[in-house]
C-alpha positions in Angstrom: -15.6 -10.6 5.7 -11.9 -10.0 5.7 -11.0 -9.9 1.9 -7.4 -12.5 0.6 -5.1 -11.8 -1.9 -5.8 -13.5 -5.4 -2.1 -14.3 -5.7 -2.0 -17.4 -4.3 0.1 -18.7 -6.9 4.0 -18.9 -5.6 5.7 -20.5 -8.7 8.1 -18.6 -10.3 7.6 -15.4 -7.9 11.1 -14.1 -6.2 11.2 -13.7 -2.6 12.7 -11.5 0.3 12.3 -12.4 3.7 8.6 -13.6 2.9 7.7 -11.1 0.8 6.7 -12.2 -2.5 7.6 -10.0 -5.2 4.7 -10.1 -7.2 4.3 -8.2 -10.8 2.9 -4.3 -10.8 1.5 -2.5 -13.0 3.7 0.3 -13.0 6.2 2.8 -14.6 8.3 3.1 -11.3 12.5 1.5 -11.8 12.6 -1.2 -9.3 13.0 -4.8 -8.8 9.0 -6.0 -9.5 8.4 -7.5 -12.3 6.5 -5.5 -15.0 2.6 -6.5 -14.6 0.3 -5.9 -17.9 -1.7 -2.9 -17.3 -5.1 -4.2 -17.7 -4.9 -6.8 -15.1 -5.6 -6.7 -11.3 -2.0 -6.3 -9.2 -1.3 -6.5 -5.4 -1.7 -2.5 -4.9 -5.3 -2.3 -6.7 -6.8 -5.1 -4.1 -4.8 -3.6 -1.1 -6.8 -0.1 -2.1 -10.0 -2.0 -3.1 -10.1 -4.0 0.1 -8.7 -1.3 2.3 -12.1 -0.6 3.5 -13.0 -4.4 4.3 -10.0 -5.6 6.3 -9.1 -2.5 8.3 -11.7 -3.2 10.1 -10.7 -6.8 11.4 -8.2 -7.4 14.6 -7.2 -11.3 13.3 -6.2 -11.7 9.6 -5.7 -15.4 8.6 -3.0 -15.4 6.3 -3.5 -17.8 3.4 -0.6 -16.8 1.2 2.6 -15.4 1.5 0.8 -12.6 -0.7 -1.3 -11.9 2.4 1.2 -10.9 4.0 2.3 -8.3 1.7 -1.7 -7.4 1.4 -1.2 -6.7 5.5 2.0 -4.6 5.2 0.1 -2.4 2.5 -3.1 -2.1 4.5 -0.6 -0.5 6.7 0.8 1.2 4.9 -2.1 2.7 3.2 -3.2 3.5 6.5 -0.1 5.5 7.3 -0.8 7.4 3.9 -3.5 8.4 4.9 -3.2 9.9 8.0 -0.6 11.9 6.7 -3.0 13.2 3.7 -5.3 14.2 6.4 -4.7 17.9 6.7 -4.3 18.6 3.1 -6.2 20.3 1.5 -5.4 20.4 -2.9 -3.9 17.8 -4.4 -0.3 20.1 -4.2 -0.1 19.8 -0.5 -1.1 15.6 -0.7 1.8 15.3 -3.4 4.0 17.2 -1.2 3.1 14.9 2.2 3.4 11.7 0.0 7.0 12.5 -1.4 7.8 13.4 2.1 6.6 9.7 3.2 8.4 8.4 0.1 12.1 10.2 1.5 12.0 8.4 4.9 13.8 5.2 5.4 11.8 1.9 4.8 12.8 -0.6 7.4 12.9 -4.4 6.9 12.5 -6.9 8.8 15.2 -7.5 11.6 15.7 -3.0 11.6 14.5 -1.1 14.1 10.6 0.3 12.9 9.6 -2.4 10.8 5.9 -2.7 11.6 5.8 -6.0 12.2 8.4 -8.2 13.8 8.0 -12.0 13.8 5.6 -11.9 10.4 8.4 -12.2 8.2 11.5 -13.5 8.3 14.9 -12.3 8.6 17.1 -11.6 5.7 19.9 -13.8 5.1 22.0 -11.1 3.5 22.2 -7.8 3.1 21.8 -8.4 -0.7 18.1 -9.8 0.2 17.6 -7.1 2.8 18.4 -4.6 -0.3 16.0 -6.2 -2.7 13.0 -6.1 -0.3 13.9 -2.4 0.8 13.6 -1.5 -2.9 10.5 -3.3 -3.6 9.0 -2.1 -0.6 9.8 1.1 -2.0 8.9 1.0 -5.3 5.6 -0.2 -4.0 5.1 2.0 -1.4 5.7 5.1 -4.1 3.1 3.2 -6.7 0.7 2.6 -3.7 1.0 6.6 -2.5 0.0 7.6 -6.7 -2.6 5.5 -6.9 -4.0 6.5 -3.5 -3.4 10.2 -4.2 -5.4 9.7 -7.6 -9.0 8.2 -5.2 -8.3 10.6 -2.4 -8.3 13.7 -4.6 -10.5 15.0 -7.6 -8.8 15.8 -11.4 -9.0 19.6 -10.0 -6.8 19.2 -7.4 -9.6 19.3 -4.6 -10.1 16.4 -2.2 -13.2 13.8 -2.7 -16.1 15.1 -0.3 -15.5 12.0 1.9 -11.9 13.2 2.0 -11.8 15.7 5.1 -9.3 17.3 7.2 -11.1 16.1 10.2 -11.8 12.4 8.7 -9.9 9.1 10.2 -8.5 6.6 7.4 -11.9 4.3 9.3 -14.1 7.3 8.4 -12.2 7.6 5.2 -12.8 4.7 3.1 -16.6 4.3 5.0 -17.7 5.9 1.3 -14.7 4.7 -0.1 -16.0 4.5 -4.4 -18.1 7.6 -4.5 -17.0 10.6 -5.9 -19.9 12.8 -6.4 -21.2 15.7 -4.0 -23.8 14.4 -2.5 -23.6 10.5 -2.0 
């Protein structure tokens, strides 16, 4: 069952070329708005239904906050791949900052993953405030991820392996012991 973003509600959310900029919990400076910590935001269900929806070829998007759900899957995706040959939580940080460094493309640029979804910007002013909130969420999606994918010791989960694919990845994505 391919797994929709709760925030379907689009009054009084901002937009950039599509992209609604919904509230996150976070401590990052950027344009989002400040969600309150205890509730659910747009990188906890991207994470949480990571699992579910990489698995489907046709997403039907309900929202415009589907679409951002999509570009995080993505993105998440991407994440992890690059977390794949590290082995303490040192060398993840170290991968993830790297990912965080490289240019973030919008819509319209050359390596935007996904031409036609969203629209072009109108200005560069709008094509500035979606490269910063991508950003901003992109570097609260990476700490979140790095805080599932490794242990509090630095080591990585067991389903965490240098020889794991982000499919086999999340297959046991929730437990956290040894064994199960």
């Amino acid at each position: 069952m391919v797994y929709h973003s709760s925030f379907v509600d689009e009054e009084g959310i901002t937009k950039a070329c599509g992209f609604p900029l919904l509230p996150l919990k976070s401590h990052i400076r950027g344009p989002a708005p400040v969600s309150d910590q205890g509730k659910i935001d747009i990188v906890d269900e991207a994470i949480t239904f990571f699992r579910a929806n990489v698995f489907f070829r046709n997403f039907d998007i309900k929202s415009p906050a589907d679409k951002l759900l999509i570009y995080l899957t993505f993105y998440i995706n991407v994440a992890l791949k690059r977390l794949e040959g590290c082995r303490t939580l040192a060398e993840g940080t170290k991968a993830i900052i790297n990912l965080g460094l490289e240019d973030v493309p919008v819509p319209g640029e050359s390596g935007f993953p996904f031409p036609g979804l969203f629209v072009l910007p109108q200005s560069q002013k709008e094509a500035e405030l979606l490269r910063n909130y991508l950003k901003q969420i992109r570097e609260e999606t990476s700490g979140r991820l790095l805080s599932v994918t490794y242990r509090p010791n630095g080591t990585p989960n067991k389903w965490c392996d240098v020889r794991c694919s982000s499919y086999l990845f999340f297959t046991a994505f929730g437990s956290d012991d040894e064994t199960g």
